[in-house]
Backbone bond lengths (Angstrom), bond angles and torsions (degrees), N, CA, C in turn:
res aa  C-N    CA-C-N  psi(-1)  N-CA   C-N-CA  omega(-1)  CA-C   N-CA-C  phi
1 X - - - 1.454 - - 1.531 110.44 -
2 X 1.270 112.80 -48.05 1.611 109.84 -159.85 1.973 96.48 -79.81
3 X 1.537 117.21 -24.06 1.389 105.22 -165.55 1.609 90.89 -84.82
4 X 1.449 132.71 -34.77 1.635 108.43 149.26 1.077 156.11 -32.05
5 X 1.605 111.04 -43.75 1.408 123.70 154.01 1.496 112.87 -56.31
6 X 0.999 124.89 -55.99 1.765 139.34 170.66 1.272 109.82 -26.19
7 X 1.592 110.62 -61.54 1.599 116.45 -163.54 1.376 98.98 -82.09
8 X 1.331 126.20 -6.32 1.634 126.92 -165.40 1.503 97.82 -107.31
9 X 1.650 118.97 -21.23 1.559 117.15 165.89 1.759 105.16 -73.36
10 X 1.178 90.63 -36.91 1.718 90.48 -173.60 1.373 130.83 -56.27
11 X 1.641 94.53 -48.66 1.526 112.41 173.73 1.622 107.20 -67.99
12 X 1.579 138.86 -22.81 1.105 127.46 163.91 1.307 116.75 -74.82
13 X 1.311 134.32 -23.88 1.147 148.57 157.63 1.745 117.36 -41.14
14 X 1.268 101.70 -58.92 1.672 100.77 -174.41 1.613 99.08 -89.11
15 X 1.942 127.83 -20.77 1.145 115.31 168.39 1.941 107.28 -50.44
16 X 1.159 104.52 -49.00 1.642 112.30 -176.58 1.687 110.29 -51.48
17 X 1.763 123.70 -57.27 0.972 112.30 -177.41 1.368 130.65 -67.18
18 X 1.410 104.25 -25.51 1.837 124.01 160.82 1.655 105.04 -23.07
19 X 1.913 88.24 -82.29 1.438 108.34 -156.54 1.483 96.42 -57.53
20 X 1.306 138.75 -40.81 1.456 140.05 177.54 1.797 102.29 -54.58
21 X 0.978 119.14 -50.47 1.837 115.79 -154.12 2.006 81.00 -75.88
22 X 0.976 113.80 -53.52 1.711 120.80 -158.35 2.083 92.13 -59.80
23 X 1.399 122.84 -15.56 1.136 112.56 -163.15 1.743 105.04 -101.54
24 X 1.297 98.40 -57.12 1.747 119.99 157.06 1.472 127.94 -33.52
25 X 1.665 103.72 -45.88 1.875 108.75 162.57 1.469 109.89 -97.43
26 X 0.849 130.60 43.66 1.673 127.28 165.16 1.247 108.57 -88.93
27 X 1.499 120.96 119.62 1.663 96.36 172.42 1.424 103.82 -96.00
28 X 1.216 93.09 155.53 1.371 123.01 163.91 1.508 128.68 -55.25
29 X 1.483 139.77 123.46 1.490 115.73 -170.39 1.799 107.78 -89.23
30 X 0.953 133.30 154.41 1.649 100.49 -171.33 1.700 104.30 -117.81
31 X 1.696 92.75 39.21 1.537 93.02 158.30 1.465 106.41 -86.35
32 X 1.763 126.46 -4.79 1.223 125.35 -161.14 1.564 103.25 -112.40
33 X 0.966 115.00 18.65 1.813 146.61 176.31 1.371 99.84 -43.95
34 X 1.617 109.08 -65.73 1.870 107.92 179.43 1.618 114.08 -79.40
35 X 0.995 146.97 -20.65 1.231 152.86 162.88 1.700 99.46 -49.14
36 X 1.792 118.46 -48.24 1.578 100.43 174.76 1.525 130.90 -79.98
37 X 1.424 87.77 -29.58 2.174 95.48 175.84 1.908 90.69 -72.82
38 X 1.478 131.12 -14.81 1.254 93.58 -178.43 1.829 110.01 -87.66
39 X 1.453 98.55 -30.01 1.556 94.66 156.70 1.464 133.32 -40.73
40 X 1.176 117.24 -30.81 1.457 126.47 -178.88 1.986 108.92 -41.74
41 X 1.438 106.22 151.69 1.158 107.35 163.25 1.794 110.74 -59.22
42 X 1.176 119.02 -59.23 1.860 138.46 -174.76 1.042 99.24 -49.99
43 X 1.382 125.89 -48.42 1.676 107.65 -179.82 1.349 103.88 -73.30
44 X 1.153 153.98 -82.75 1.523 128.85 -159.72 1.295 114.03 -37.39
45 X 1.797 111.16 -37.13 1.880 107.44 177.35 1.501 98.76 -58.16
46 X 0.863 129.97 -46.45 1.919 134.54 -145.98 1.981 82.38 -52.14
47 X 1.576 90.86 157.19 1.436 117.53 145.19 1.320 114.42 -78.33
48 X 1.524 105.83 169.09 2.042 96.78 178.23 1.340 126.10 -81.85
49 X 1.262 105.28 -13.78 1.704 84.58 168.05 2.013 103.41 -98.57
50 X 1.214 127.37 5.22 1.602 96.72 156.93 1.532 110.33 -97.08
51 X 1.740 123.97 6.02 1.364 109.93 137.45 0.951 132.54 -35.41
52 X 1.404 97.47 -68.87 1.878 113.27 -151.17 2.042 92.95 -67.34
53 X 1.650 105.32 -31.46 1.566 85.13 -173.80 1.611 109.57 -81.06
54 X 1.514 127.18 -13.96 1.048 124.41 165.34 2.023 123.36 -52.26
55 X 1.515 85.60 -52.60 1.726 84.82 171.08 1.463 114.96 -66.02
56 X 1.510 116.15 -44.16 1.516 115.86 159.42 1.439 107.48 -16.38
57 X 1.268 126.27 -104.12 1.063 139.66 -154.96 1.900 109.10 -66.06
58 X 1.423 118.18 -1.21 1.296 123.93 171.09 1.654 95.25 -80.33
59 X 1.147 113.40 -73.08 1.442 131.37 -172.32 1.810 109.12 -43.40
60 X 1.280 98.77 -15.59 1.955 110.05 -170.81 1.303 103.14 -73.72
61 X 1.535 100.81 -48.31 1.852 102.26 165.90 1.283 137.10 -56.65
62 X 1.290 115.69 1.49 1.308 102.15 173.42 1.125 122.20 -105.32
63 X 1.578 128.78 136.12 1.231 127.08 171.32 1.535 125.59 -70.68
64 X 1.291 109.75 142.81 1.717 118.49 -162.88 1.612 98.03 -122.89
């Protein structure tokens, strides 16, 4: 009984580190660069032009 429970903690265990490692190495594409600075707390604070220079410099990163 108890080495069942064990292997059934275990297997939730590496289910957990799975879903963590598979989430942690994802890259990112960084056409989606302004979609995260607009998530930011600062951008909704910002006025509009340290928006527009925030996406500026989001949008700078991407390679074309």
């Amino acid at each position: 009984m108890a080495v069942g429970i064990a292997l059934i903690v275990v297997g939730v265990a590496l289910l957990g580190v799975t879903a963590w490692f598979w989430r942690a190495s994802r890259l990112d594409d960084p056409v989606l660069a302004p979609l995260e600075v607009i998530g930011d707390r600062r951008f909704r604070a910002a006025d509009e032009a340290t928006r527009r220079e925030m996406l500026q410099r989001a949008r700078s990163t991407v390679e074309r």
